[in-house]
C-alpha positions in Angstrom: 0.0 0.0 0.0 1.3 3.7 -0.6 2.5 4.7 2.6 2.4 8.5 1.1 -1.3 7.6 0.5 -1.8 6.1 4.0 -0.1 9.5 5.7 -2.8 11.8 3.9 -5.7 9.6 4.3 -5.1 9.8 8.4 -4.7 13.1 7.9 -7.9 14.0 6.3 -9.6 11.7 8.7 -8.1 13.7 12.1 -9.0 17.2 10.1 -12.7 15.7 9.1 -13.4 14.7 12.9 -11.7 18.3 13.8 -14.1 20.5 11.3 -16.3 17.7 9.7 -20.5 17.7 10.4 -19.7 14.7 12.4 -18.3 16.3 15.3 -18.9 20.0 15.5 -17.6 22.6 13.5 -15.3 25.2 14.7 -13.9 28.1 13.4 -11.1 28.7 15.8 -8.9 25.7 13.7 -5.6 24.8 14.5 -4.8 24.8 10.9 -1.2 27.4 10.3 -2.9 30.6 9.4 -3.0 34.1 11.0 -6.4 33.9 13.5 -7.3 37.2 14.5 -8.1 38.5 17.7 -12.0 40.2 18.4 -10.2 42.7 19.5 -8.4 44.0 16.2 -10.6 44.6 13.2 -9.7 42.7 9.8 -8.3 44.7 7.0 -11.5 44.0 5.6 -13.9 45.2 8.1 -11.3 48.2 8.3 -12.5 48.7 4.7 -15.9 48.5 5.4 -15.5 50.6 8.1 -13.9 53.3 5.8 -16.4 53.1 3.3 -19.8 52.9 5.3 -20.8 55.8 2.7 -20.5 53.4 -0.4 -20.6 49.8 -1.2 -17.2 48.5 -1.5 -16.2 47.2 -4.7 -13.7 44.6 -3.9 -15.3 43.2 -0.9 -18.1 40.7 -0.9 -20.4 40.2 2.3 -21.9 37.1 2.8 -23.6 35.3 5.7 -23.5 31.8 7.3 -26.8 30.4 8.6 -25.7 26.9 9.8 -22.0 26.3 11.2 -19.6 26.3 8.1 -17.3 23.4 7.2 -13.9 23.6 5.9 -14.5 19.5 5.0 -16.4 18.5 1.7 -17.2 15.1 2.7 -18.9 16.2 5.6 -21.2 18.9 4.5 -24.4 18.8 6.2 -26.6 21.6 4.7 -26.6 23.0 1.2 -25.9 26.7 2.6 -22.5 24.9 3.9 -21.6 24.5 0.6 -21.0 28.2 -0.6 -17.9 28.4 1.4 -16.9 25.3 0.1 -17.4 26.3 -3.9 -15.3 29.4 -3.4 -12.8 27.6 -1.7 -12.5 24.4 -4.3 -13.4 23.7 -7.9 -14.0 19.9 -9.2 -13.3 18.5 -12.1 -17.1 20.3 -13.2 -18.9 23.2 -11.9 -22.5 25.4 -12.6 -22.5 28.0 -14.2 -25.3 30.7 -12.6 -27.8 29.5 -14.1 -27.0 26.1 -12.8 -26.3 24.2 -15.8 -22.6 21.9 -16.1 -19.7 23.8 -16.7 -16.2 23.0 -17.1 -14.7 23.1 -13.7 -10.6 22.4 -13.4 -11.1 19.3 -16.4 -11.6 21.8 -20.1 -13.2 18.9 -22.0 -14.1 15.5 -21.7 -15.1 12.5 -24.1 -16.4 8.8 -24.3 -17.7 6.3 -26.6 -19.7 4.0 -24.9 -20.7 6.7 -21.7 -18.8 3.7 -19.3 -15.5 5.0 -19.9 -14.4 8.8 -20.0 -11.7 10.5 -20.7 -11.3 14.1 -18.9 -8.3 16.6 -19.5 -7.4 19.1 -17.1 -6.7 22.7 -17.8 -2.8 23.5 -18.3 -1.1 25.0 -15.8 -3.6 24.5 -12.8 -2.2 25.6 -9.3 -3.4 25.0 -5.5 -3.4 27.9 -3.7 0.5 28.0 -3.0 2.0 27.6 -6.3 2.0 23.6 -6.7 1.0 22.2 -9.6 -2.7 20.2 -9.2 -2.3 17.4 -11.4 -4.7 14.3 -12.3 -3.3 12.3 -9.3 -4.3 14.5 -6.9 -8.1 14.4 -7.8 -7.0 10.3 -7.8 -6.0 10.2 -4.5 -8.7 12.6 -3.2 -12.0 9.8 -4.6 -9.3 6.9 -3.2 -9.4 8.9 0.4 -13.0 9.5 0.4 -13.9 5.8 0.0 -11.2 4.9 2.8 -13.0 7.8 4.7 -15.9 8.2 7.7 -17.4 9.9 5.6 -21.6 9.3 4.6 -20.8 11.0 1.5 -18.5 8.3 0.6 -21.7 5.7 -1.0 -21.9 9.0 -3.7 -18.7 7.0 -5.3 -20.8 3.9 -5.8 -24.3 6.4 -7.1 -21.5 7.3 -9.7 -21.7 3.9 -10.6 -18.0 4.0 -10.5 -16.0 0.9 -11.2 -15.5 -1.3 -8.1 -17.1 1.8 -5.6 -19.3 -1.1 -3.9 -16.3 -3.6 -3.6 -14.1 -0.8 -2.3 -16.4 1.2 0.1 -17.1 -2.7 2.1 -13.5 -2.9 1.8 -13.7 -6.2 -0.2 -11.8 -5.1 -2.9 -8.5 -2.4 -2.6 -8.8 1.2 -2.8 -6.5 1.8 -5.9 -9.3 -0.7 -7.7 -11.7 1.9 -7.9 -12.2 3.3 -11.4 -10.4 6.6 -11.4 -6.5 6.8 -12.7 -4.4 9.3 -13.6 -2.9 8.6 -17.0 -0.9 11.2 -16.8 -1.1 15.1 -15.0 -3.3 16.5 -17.4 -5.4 12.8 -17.9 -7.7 11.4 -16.1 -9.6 8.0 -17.3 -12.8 7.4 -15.5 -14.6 3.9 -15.7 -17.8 2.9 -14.3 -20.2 0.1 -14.5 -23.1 1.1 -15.9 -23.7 3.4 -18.8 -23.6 6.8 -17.2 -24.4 9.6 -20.0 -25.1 12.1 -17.5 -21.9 11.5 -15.5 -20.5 15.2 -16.4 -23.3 17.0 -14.6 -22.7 14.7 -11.3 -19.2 15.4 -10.9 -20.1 18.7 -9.5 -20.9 17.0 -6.3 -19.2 19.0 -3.4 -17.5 15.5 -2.1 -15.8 15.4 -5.3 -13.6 18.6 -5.7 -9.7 17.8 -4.9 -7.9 18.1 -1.4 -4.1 19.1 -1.4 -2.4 15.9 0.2 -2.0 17.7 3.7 -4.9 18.5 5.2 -3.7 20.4 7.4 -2.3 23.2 5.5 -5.1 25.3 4.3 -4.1 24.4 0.4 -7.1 24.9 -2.0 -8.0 25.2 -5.6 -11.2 27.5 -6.3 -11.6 31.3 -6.7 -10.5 31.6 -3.4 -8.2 31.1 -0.2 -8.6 31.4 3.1 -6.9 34.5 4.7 -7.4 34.6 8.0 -10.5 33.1 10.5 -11.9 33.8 13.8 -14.6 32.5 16.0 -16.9 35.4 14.9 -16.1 35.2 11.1 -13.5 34.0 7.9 -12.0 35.9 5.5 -11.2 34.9 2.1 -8.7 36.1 -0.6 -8.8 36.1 -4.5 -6.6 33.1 -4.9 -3.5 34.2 -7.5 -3.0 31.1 -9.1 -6.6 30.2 -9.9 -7.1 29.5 -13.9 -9.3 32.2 -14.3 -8.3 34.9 -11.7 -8.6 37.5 -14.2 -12.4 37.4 -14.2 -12.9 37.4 -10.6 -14.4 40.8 -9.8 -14.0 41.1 -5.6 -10.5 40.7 -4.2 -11.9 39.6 -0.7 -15.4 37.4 0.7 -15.8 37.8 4.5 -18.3 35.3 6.3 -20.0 36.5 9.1 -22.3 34.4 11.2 -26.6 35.7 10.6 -27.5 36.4 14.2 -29.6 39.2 15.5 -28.4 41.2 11.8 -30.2 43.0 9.3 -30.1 41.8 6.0 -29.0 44.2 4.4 -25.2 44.6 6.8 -24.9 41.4 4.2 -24.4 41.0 0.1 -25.7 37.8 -0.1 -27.5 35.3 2.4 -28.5 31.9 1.3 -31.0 30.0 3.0 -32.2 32.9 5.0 -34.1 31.4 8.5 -36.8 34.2 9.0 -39.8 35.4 6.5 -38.2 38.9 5.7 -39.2 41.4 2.6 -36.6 41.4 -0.4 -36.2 37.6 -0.7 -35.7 35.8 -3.7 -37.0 32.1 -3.9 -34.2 29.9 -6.0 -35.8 26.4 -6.6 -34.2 23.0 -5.5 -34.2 20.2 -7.2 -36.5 18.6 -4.2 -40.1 17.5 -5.1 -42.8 16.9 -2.4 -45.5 14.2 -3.3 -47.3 11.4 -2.1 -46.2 7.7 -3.5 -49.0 5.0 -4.9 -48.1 1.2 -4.2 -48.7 -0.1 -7.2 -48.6 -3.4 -5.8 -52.2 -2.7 -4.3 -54.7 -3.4 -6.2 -57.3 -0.4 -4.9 -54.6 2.0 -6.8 -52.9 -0.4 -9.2 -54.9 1.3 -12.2 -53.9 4.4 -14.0 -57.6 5.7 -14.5 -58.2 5.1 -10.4 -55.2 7.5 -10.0 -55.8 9.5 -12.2 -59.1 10.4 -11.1 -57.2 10.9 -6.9 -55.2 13.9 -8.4 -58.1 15.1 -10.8 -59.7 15.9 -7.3 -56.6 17.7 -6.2 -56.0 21.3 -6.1 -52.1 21.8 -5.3 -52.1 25.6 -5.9 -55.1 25.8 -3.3 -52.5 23.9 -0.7 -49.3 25.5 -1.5 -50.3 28.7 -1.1 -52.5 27.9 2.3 -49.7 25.7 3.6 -46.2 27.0 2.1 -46.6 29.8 -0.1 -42.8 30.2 -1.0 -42.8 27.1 -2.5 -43.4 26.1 -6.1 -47.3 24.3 -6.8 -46.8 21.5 -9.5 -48.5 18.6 -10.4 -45.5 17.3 -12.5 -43.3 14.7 -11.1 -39.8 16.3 -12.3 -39.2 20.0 -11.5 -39.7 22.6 -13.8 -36.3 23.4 -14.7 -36.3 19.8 -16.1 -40.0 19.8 -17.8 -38.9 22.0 -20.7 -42.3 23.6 -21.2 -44.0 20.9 -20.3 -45.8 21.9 -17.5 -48.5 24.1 -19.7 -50.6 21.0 -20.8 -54.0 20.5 -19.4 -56.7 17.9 -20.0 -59.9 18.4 -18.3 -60.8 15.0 -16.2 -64.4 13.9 -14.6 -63.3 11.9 -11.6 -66.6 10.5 -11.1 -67.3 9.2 -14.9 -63.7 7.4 -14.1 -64.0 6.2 -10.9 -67.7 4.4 -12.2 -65.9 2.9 -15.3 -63.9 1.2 -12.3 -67.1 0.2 -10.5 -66.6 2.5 -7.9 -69.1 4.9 -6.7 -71.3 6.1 -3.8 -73.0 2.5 -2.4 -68.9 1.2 -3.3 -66.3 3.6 -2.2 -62.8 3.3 -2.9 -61.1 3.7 0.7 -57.8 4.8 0.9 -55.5 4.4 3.2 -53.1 7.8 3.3 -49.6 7.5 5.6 -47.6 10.8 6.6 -45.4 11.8 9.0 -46.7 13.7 12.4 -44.8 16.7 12.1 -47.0 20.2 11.7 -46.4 21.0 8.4 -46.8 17.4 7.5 -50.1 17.3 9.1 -51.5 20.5 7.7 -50.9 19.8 4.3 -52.3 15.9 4.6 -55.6 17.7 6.4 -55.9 20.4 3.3 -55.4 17.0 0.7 -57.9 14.8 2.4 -60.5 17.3 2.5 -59.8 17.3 -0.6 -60.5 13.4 -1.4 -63.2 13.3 0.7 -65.2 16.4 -1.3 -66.1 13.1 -3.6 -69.4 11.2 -2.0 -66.9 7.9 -3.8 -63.9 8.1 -1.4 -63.4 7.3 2.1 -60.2 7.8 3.1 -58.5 7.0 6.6 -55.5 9.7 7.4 -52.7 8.0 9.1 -50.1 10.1 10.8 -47.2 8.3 12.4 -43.5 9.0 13.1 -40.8 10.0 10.7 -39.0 6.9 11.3 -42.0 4.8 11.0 -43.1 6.5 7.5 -39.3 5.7 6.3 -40.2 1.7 7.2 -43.6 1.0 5.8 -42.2 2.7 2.7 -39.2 0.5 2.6 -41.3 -2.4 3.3 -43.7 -1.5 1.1 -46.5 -1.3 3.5 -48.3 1.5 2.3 -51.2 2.1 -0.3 -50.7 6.0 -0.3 -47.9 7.5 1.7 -46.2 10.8 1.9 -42.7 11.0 -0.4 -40.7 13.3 -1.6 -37.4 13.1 -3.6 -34.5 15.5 -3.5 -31.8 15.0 -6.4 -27.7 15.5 -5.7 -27.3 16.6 -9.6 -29.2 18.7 -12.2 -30.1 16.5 -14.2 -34.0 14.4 -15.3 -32.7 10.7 -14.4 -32.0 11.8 -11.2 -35.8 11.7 -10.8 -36.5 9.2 -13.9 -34.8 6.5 -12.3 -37.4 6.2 -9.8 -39.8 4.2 -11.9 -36.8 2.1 -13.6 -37.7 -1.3 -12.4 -34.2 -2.0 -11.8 -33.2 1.2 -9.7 -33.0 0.3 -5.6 -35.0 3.5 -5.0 -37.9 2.0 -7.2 -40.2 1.5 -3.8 -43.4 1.8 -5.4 -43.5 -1.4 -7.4 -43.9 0.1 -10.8 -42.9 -2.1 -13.9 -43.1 -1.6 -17.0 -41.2 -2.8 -20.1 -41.8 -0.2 -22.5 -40.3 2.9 -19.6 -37.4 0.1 -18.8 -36.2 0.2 -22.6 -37.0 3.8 -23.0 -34.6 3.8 -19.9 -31.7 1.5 -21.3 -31.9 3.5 -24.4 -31.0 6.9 -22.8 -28.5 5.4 -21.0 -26.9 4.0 -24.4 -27.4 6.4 -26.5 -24.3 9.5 -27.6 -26.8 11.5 -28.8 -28.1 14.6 -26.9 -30.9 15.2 -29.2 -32.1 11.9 -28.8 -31.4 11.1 -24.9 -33.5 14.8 -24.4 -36.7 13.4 -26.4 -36.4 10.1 -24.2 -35.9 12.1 -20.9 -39.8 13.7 -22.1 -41.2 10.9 -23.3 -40.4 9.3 -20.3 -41.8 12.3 -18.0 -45.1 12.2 -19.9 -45.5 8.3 -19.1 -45.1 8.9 -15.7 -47.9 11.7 -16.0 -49.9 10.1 -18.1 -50.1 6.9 -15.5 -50.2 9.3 -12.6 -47.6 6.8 -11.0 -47.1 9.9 -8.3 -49.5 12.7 -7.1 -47.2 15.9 -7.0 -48.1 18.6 -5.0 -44.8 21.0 -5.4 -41.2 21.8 -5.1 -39.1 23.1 -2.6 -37.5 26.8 -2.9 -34.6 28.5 -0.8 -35.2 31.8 0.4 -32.1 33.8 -0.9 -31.2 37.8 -0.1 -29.1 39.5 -2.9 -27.7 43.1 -2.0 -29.5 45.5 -4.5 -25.8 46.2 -5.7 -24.8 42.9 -6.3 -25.1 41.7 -10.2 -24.4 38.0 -11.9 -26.3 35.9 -9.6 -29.2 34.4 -11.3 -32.0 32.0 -9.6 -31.3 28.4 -10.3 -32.3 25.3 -9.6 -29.2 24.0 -7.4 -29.6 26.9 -5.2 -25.5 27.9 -5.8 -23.9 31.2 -5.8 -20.1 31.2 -6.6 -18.7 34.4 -5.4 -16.4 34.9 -8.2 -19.4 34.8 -10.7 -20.6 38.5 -8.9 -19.7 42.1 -9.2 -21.0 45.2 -7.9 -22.9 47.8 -9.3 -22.0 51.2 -8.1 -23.6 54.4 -8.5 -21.6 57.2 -9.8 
């Protein structure tokens, strides 16, 4: 075994326990760079301080609402992450409007979507001058499946060669499917036809870590300049690619407590209702799951004519108005227009073609967890249902824990879901009805979606894969395999000064994407 390897992996382990999610994060680290004192100000709130009559141009303001993490493999929350992204760049990234970019790799190529072939940039640099080659990003996936990390099962969602083997430690560590062919080459191979790999390399556990944790070496925008228990301060880092287009020289963190919003530039994942938000969409959908394997809802028409009755806007906007209403399965970033159609449905005339009506009533069972919202939404939807003289349904709340069994089990006949994706992409939310898929818990098989399936993952063609991804969407509708209700926003404050953030479905904000807009 590579005792150089073994050296960094204990390492990263010690500095994951020190600053991971698993432990508690802490801001006073013992990492070898100047921590300041409360007592003296930073040279960038000296700046501030200077300048209270006008925005500052080169500093950025932003605000921490949950404990930052210096660790990638043990972020928690999605706000976490914003620190992260200015600190590290993966082999992709999003661009603002959330859609795959290239990240530290410039291009990338395969002919069967099993094996890829990524080339890093020339000349790429951590944050002290070394060169960051292929090996490092190598020996940063080899780490994270030797880690403590729960992030470390994303290798095997890759479908990454040998990730299973390797993360139950029945096969080596230098077996899994990542090697450095040279510094600029990296040759990825996985098991399964991935044609959407590209878009889920942005994962946050996936951008490189110099080989000594402990110095605070990184490889985005940014480094970090100086911390304290009341805040971090980061500096445009001089030897990142593309420096040149980085507008603000420094990004100061400061924890949101008792502040105003606008002492801040940007606050993601604001915790109170204020004025002046924006609402950026997830990629997390809310709905409630048939089991198909029950023969009360095993008929399309039977559930069709359950969300016919439903009115999602009317609960949304009772129950969660910042959210997005939607009776579409995938979220609207992903529907591509798809969303407008319409088709008027009687729920009666279909629920007596199935023998159902007033002397026979169909009687539902619906399961949800007990917690408020929960509880308020599954009230508004079953006074809903029960507006038909043809339903009798019996509302079952239970624990969170309890939900997550019967729907494992499969003990359910309508049960509260929902489905949060870790990349932008359709199949994250596709693969749900793939008879093959582990996360398939609703019993839904079907040959024709199952080839449409194989085929997109097959296929080289964009074009093509794109008119699969909707055709499979619109199955899934048409069958009403899941009653929607909406999807899940992040309430976001932007500084009326600050330009190039736009709202996207992955909720991120790089700081070196923004500038400032200054009056004259």
């Amino acid at each position: 075994m590579d005792n150089s390897f073994l050296t960094w992996l204990k390492s990263a382990v010690i500095f994951s326990v020190v600053f991971g999610l698993s432990g508690c994060d802490k801001l006073n680290s013992q990492k070898s760079i100047n921590t300041e004192t409360d007592e003296q100000p930073t040279q960038s709130q000296s700046i501030r301080q200077e300048n209270t009559s006008k925005p500052n141009r080169t500093l950025l303001t932003r605000a921490f609402t949950h404990p930052p993490s210096f660790e990638p493999w043990f972020v928690r929350y999605p706000e976490q992450e914003g620190l992260l992204r200015d600190l590290y760049e993966g082999l992709t990234a999003y661009d603002p409007e959330g859609k795959i970019v290239p990240g530290i790799a410039e291009s990338w190529q395969t002919k069967d979507n099993k094996t890829w072939i990524f080339t890093l940039r020339e000349g790429l640099r951590w944050s002290n001058g070394d060169p960051l080659v292929a090996q490092d990003v190598m020996l940063s996936w080899q780490a994270l499946s030797q880690s403590n990390s729960p992030l470390r099962s994303y290798l095997a969602y890759l479908n990454l060669k040998n990730a299973k083997g390797v993360l139950e430690k029945n096969k080596p560590f230098k077996s899994l499917g990542i090697y450095a062919e040279n510094d600029r080459t990296l040759r990825i191979e996985l098991d399964k036809a991935t044609p959407y790999l590209p878009e889920m390399l942005a994962h946050i556990s996936l951008v490189p870590q110099y080989r000594d944790p402990d110095s605070p070496v990184t490889n985005g925008a940014y480094m970090i300049e100086s911390e304290s228990v009341n805040s971090i301060h980061l500096t445009k880092n001089p030897y990142y690619w593309q420096k040149n287009n980085v507008a603000f020289e420094r990004v100061e963190y400061l924890p949101f407590i008792a502040t105003k919003l606008s002492d801040f530039d940007v606050v993601l994942d604001v915790p109170e209702v204020q004025a002046d938000l924006q609402h950026f969409p997830q990629l997390c959908s809310y709905f409630y799951e048939f089991n198909l394997n029950d023969p009360k809802v095993a008929k399309s028409d039977v559930r069709k004519a359950i969300a016919s009755l439903v009115s999602v806007t009317n609960i949304v906007n009772n129950e969660i108005p910042t959210a997005i209403p939607s009776s579409y399965f995938l979220p609207k970033a992903m529907l591509n227009g798809q969303d407008s159609r319409w088709e008027p449905v009687v729920a009666e005339q279909l629920l007596a073609q199935n023998k159902i009506d007033e002397r026979h009533p169909l009687h539902l069972n619906v399961l949800y967890d007990d917690a408020p919202l929960h509880v308020n939404i599954a009230q508004r939807l079953v006074g809903q249902l029960t507006q038909s003289d043809m339903l009798r349904v019996d509302a079952q709340p239970v624990n969170w824990q309890t939900l997550q069994m019967k729907r494992q089990k499969g003990d359910f006949q309508v049960i509260r879901s929902g489905w949060c994706a870790d990349f932008n992409h359709p199949m994250a939310f596709l693969s749900l009805f793939y008879s093959k898929s582990p996360d398939n818990k609703n019993g839904y098989a079907n040959a024709e979606y199952d080839q449409l399936f194989e085929q997109a993952l097959k296929s080289l063609n964009e074009k093509e894969r794109s008119e699969i991804y909707l055709k499979l969407s619109e199955k899934i509708q048409q069958e009403n395999l899941a009653l929607p209700l909406f999807q899940y926003t992040t309430p976001v404050y932007l500084s009326p000064t600050i330009m190039g953030a736009k709202k996207n479905p992955v909720g991120v904000i790089y700081s070196k994407d923004l500038w400032r807009k200054v009056e004259s």
